[in-house]
MARBA-3410 file (N, C-alpha, C, O; in Angstrom, 1 decimal):
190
72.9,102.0,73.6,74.1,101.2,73.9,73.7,99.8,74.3,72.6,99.5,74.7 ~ 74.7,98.9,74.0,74.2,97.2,74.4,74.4,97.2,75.7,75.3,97.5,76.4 ~ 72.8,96.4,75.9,72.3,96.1,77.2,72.1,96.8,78.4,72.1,96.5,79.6 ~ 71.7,98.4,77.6,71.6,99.6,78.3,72.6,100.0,79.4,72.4,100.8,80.3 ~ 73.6,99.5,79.2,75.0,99.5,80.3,74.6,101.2,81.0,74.4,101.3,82.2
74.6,101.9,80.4,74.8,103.4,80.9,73.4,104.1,80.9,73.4,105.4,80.9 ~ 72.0,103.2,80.9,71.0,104.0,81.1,70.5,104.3,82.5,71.1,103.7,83.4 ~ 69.5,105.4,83.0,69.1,105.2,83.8,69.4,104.7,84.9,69.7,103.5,84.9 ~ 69.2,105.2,86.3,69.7,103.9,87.7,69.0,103.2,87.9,67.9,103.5,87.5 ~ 69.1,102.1,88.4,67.7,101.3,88.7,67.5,101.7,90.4,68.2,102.3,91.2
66.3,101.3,90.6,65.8,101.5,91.7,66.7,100.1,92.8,66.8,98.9,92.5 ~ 67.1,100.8,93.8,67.6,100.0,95.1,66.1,99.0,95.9,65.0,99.4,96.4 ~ 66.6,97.9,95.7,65.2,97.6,97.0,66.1,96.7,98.1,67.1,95.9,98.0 ~ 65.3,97.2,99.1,65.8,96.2,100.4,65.5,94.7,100.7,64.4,94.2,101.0 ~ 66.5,94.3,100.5,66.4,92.7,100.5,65.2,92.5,101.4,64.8,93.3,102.2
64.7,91.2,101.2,62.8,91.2,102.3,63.8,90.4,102.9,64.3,91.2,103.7 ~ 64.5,88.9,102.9,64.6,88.4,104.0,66.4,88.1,104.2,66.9,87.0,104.0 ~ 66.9,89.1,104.5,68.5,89.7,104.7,68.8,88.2,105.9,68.1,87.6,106.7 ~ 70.4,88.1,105.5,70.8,87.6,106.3,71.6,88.7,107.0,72.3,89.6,106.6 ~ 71.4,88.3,108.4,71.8,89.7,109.5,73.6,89.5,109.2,74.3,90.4,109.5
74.1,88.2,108.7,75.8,88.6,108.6,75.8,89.2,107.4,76.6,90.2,107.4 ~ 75.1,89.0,106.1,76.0,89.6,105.2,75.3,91.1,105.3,75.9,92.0,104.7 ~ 74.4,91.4,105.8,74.4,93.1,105.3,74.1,94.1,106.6,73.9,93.4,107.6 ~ 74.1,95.2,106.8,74.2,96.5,108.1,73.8,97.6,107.1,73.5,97.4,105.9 ~ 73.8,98.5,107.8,73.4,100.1,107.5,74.5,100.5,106.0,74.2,101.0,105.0
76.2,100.0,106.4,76.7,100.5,105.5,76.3,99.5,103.9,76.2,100.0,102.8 ~ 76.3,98.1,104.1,76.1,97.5,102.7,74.5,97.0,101.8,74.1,96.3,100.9 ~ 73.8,98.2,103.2,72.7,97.6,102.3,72.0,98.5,100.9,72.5,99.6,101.0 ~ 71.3,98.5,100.0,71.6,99.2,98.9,70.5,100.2,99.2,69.4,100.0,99.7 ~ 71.1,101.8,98.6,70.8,103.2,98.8,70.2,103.1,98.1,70.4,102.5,97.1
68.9,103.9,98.4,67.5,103.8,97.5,68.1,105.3,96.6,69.0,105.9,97.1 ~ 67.2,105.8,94.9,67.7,106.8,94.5,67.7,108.4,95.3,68.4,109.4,95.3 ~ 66.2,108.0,96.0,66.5,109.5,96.6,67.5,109.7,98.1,67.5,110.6,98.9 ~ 68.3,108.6,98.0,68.9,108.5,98.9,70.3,109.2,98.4,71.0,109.7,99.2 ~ 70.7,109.1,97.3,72.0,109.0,96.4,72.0,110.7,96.1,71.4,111.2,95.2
73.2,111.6,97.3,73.7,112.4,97.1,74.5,113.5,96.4,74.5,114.7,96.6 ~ 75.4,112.4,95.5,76.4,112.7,94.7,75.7,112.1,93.3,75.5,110.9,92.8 ~ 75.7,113.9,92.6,75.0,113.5,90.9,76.8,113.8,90.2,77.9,113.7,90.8 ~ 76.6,114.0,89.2,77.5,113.5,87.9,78.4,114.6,88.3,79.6,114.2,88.5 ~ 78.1,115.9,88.5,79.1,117.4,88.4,80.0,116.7,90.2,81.1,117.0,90.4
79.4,116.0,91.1,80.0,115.8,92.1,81.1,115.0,92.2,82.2,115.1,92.7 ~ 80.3,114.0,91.3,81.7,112.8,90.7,83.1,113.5,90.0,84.2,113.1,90.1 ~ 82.7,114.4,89.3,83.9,114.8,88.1,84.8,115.8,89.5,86.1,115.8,89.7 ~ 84.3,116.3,90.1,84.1,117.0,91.0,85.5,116.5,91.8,86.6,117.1,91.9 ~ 85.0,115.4,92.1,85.8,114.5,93.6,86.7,113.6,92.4,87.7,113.1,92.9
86.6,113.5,91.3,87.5,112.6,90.7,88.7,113.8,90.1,89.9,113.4,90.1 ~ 88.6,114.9,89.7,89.2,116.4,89.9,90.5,116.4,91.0,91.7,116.4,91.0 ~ 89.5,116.5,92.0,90.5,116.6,93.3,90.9,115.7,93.6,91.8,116.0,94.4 ~ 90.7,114.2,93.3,91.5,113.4,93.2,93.2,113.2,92.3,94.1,112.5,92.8 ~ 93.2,113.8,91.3,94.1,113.8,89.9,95.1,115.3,90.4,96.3,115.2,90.4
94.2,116.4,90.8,95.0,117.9,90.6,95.5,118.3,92.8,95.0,119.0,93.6 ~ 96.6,117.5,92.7,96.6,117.3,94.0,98.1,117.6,93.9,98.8,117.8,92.9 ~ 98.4,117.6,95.6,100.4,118.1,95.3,101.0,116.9,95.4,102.2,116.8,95.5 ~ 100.1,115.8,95.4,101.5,114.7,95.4,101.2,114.5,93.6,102.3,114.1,93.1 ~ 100.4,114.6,92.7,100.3,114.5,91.7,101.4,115.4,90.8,102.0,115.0,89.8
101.6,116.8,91.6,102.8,117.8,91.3,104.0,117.0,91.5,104.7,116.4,90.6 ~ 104.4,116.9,92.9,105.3,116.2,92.8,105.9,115.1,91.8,107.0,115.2,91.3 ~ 104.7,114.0,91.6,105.2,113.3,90.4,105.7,113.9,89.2,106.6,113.3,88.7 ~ 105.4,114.9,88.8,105.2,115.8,87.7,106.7,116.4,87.8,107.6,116.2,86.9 ~ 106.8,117.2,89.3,108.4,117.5,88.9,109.3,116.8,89.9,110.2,117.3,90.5
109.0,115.3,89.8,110.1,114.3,90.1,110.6,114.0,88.4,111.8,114.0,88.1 ~ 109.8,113.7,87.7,109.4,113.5,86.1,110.6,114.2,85.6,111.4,113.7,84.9 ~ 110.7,115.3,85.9,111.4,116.7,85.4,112.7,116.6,85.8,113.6,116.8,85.0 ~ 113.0,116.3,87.3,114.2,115.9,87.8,114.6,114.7,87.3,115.8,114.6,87.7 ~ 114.3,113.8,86.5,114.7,112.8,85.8,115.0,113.4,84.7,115.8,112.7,84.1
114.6,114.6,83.9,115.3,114.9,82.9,114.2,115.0,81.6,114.4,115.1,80.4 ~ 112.8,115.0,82.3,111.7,115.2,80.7,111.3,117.0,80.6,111.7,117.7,81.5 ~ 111.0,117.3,80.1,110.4,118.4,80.3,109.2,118.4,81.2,108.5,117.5,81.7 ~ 109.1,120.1,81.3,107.7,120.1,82.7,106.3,119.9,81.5,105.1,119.7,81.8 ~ 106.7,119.9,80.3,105.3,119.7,79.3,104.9,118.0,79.3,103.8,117.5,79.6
106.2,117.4,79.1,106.3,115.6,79.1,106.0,115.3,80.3,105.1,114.5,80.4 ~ 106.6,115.9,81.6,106.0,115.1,82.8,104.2,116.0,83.5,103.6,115.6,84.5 ~ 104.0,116.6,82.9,102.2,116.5,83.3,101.5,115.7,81.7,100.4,115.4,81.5 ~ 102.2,115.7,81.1,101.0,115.0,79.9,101.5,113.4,80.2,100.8,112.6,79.5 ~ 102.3,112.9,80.8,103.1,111.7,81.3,101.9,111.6,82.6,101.0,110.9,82.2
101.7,112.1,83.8,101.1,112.5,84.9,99.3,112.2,84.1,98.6,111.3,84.4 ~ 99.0,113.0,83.3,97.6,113.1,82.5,97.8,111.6,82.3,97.3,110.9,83.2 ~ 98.5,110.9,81.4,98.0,110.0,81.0,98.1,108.8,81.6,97.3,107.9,81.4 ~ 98.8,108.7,82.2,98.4,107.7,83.8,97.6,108.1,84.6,97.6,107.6,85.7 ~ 96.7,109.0,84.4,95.3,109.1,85.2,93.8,108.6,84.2,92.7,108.2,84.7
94.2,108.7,83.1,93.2,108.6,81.7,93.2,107.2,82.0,92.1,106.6,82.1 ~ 94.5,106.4,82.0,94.5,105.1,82.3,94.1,104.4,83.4,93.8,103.2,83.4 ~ 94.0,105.3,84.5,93.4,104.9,85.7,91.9,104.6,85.9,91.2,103.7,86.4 ~ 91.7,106.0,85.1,90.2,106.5,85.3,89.6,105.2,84.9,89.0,104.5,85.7 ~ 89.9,104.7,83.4,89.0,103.5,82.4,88.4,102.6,83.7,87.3,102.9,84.2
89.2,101.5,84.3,89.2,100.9,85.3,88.0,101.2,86.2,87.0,100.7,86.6 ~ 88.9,102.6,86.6,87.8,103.3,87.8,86.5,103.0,87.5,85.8,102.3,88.2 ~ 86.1,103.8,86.4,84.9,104.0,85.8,84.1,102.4,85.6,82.9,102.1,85.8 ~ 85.0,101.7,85.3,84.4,100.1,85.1,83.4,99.4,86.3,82.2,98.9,86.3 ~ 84.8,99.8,87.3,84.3,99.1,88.4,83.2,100.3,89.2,82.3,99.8,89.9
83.2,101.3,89.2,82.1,102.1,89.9,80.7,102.0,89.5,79.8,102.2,90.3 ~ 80.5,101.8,88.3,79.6,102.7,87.3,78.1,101.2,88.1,77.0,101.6,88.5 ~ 78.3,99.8,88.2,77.7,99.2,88.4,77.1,99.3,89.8,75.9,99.2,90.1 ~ 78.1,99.7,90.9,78.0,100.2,92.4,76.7,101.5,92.1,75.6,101.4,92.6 ~ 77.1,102.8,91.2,76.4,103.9,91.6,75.2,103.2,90.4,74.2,104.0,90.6
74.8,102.5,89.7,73.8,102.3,88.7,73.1,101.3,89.6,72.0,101.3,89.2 ~ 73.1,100.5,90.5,72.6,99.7,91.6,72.5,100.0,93.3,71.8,99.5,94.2 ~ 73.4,101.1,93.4,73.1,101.9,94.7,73.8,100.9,96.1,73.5,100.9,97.3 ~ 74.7,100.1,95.4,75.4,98.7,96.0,77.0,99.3,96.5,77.5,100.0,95.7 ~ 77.4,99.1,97.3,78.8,99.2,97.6,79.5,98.3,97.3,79.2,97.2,97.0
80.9,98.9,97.3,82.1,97.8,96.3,82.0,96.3,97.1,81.8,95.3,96.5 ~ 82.0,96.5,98.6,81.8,95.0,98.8,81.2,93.5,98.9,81.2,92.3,99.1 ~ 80.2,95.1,98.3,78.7,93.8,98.0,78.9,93.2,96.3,78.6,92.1,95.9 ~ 79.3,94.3,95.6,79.7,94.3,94.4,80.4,92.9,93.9,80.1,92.1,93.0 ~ 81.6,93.1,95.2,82.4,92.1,94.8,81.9,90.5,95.5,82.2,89.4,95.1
81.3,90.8,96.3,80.5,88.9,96.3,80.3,88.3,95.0,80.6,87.1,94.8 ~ 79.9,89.2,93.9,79.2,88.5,92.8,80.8,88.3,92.0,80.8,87.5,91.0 ~ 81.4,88.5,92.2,82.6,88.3,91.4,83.3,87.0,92.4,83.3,85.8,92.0 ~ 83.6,87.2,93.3,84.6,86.0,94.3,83.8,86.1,95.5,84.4,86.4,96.5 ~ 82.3,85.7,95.6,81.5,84.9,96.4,81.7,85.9,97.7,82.5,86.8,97.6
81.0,85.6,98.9,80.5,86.3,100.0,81.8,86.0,100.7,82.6,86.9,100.7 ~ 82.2,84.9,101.3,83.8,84.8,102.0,85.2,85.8,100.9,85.9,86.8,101.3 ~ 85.4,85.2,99.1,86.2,85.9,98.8,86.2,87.5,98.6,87.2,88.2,98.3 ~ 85.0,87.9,98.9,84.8,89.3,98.5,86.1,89.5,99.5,87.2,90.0,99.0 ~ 86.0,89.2,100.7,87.0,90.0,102.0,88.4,90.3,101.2,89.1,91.2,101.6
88.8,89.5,100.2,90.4,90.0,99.4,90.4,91.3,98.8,91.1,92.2,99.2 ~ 89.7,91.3,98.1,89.6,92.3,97.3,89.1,93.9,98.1,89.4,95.0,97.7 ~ 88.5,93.6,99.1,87.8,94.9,100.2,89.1,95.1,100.5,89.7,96.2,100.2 ~ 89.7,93.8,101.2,90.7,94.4,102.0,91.9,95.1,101.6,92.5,96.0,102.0 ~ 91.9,94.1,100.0,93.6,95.6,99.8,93.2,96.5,99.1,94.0,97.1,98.3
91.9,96.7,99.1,91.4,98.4,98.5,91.5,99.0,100.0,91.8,100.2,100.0 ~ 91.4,98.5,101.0,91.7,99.1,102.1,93.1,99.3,102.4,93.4,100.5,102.6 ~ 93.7,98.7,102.5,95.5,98.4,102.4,95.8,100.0,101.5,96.2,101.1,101.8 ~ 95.4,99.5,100.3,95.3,100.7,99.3,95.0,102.0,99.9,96.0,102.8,100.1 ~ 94.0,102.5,100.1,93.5,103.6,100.7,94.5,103.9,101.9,95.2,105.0,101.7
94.7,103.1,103.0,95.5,103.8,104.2,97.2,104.2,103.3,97.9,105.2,103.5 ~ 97.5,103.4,102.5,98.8,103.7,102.0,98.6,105.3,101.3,99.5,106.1,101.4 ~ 97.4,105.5,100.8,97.7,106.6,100.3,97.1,108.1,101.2,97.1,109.3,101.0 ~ 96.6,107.0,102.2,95.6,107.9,103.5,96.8,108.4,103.8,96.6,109.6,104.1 ~ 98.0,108.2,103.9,99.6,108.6,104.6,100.5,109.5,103.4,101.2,110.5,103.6
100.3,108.7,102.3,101.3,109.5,101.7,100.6,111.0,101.6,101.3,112.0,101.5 ~ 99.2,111.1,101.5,98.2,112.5,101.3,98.9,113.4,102.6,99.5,114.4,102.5 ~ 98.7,112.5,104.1,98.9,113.3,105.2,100.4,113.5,105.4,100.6,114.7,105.8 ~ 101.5,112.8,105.2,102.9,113.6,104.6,103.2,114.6,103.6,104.0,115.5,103.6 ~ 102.5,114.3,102.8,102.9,115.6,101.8,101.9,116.9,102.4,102.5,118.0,102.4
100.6,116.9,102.9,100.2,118.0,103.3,100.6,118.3,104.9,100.3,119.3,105.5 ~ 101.2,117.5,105.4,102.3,117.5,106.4,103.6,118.8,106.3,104.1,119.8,107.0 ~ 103.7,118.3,105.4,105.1,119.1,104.9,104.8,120.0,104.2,105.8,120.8,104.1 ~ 103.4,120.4,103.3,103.1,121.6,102.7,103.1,122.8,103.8,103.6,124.0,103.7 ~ 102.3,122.2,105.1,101.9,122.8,106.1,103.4,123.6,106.7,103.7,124.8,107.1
104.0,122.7,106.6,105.5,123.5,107.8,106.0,124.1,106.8,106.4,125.2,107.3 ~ 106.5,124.2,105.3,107.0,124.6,104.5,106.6,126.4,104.9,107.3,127.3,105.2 ~ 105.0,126.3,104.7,104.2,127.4,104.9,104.6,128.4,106.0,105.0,129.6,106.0 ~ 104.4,127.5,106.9,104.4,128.2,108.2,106.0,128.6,108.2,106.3,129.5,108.9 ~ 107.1,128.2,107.6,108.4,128.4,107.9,108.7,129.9,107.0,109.5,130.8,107.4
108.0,129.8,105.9,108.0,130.8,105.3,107.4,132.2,105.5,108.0,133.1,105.0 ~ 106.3,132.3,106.2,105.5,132.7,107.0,106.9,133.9,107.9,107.3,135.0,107.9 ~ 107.0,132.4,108.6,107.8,133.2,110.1,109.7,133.6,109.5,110.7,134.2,109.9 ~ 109.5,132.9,108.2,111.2,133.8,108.0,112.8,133.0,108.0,113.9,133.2,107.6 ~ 112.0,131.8,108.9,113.4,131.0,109.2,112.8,129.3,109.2,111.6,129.1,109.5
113.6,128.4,108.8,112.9,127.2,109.1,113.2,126.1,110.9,114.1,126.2,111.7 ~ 112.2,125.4,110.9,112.5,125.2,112.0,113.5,124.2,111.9,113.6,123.4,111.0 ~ 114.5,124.2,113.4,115.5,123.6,113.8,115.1,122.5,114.7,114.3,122.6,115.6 ~ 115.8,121.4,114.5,115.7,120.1,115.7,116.0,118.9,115.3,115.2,118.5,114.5 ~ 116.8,118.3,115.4,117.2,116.9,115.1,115.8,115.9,114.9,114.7,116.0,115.6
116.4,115.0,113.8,115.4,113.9,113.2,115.2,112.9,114.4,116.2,112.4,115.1 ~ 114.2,112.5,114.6,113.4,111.8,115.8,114.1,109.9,115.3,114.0,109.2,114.3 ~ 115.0,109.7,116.5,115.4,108.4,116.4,114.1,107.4,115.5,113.1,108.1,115.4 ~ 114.1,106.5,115.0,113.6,105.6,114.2,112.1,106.3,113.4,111.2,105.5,113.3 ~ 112.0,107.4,113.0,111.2,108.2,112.6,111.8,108.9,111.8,111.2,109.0,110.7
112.9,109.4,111.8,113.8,110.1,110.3,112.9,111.1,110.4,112.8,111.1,109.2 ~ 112.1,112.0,110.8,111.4,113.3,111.0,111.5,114.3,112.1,111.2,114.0,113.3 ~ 111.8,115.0,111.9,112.0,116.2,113.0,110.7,116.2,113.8,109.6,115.7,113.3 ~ 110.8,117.0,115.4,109.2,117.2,116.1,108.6,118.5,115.6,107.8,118.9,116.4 ~ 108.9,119.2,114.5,108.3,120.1,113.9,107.6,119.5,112.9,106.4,119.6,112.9
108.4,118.7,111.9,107.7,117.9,110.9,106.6,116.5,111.7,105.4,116.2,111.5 ~ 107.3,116.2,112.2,105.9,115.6,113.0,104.8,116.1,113.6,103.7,115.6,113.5 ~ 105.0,117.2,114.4,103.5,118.3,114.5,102.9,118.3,113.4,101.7,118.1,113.5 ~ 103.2,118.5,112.5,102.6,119.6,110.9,101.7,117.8,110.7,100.6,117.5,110.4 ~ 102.9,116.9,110.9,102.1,116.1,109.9,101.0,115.3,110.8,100.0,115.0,110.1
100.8,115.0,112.2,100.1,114.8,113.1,98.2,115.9,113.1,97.0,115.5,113.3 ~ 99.0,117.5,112.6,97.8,118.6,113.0,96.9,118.1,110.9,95.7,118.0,110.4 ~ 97.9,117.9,110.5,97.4,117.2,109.1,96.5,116.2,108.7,95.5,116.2,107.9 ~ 97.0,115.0,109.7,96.3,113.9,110.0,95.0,114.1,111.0,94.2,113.1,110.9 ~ 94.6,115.2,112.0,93.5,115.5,113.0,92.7,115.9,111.9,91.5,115.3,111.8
93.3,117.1,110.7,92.3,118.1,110.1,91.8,116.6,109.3,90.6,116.3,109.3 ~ 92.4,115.9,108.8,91.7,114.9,107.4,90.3,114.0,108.6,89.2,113.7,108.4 ~ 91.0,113.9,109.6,90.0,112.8,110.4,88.7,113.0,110.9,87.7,112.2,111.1 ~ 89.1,114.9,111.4,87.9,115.5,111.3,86.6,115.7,110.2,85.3,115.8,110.4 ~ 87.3,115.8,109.0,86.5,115.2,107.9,85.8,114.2,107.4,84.7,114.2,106.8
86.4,113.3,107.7,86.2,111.7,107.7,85.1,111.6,109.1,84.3,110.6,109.2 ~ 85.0,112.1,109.7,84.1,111.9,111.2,82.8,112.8,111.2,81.8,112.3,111.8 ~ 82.7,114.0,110.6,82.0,114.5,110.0,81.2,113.8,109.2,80.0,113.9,109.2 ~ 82.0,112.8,108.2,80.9,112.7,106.7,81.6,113.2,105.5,82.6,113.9,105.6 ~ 81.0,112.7,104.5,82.0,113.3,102.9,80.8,114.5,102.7,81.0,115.2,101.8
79.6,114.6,103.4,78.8,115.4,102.7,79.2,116.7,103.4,78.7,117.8,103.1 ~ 80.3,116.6,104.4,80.7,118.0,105.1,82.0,118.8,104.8,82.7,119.5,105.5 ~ 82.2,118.3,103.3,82.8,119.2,102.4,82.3,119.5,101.4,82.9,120.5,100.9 ~ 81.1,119.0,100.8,80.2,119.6,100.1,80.0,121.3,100.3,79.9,121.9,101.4 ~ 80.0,122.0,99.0,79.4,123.6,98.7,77.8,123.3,99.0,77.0,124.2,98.8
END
């Protein structure tokens, strides 16, 4: 392939004389035997990324507009195919250099503009850090209501539009994801 784009990782070395603002524990670059996550982990996490229930949802919101349930997952597929390209673009230089996205992005819009681009990948993330913990919010109480036979009763929480049942579920939702997140990503690893 030109310019070996997809061979081999290269080896991480630790900068000899770092400036103490631009780099810490998290941005500095992961040597290979440092690098946890091989190929079957990525398809793995990029899997559970795509086959998820807000993914369903889209699929039969799709449906409720009137496509078939065949049209709205191959509609659903193909706006992930289109996602992925991108994805893959911008990852593939981070895991082939052992560099994180923010260091990544200095080389594109310099050490001050990197902070744009970090931050509404951050923006990005919490927005979907929420819509994940509402929908498994609400998978949770669906469950449990079904479970016990009846659903729960209680008026919607003034400027919240959610009941204190649906806010338990989605609060015990948000503890379990955090617990994760506080843990480590390697403490969902098989």
């Amino acid at each position: 392939l030109p310019l070996g784009i997809f061979s081999e990782p290269v080896e991480a070395r630790q900068p000899k004389t770092p400036d103490a603002n631009l780099i810490n524990d998290d941005f500095a670059p992961v040597t290979e035997d440092g690098r946890t996550f091989g190929t079957w982990d990525i398809a793995a996490l990029w899997v559970g990324l795509v086959v998820c229930v807000p993914t369903w949802y889209l699929a039969g919101g799709l449906v409720e507009l009137g496509m078939s349930w065949t049209q709205g997952i191959f509609t659903v597929f193909v706006g992930n195919l289109v996602c992925l390209v991108p994805v893959l673009l911008n990852a593939h230089p981070g895991t082939k250099y052992g560099i994180p996205f923010p260091v990544l992005a200095r080389s594109c819009f310099g050490v001050m503009g990197a902070h744009v681009p970090s931050l509404l990948r951050g923006v990005v993330a919490c927005g979907w850090f929420g819509i994940q913990t509402y929908v498994g919010g609400n998978s949770m109480m669906t469950i449990t209501e079904t479970l016990r036979g009846a659903p729960f009763s209680g008026r919607a929480i003034a400027g919240l539009g959610i009941t204190p049942a649906a806010l338990f579920f989605f609060g015990a939702f948000w503890l379990a994801q955090v617990l994760v997140l506080i843990r480590g990503m390697e403490s969902i690893r098989a």
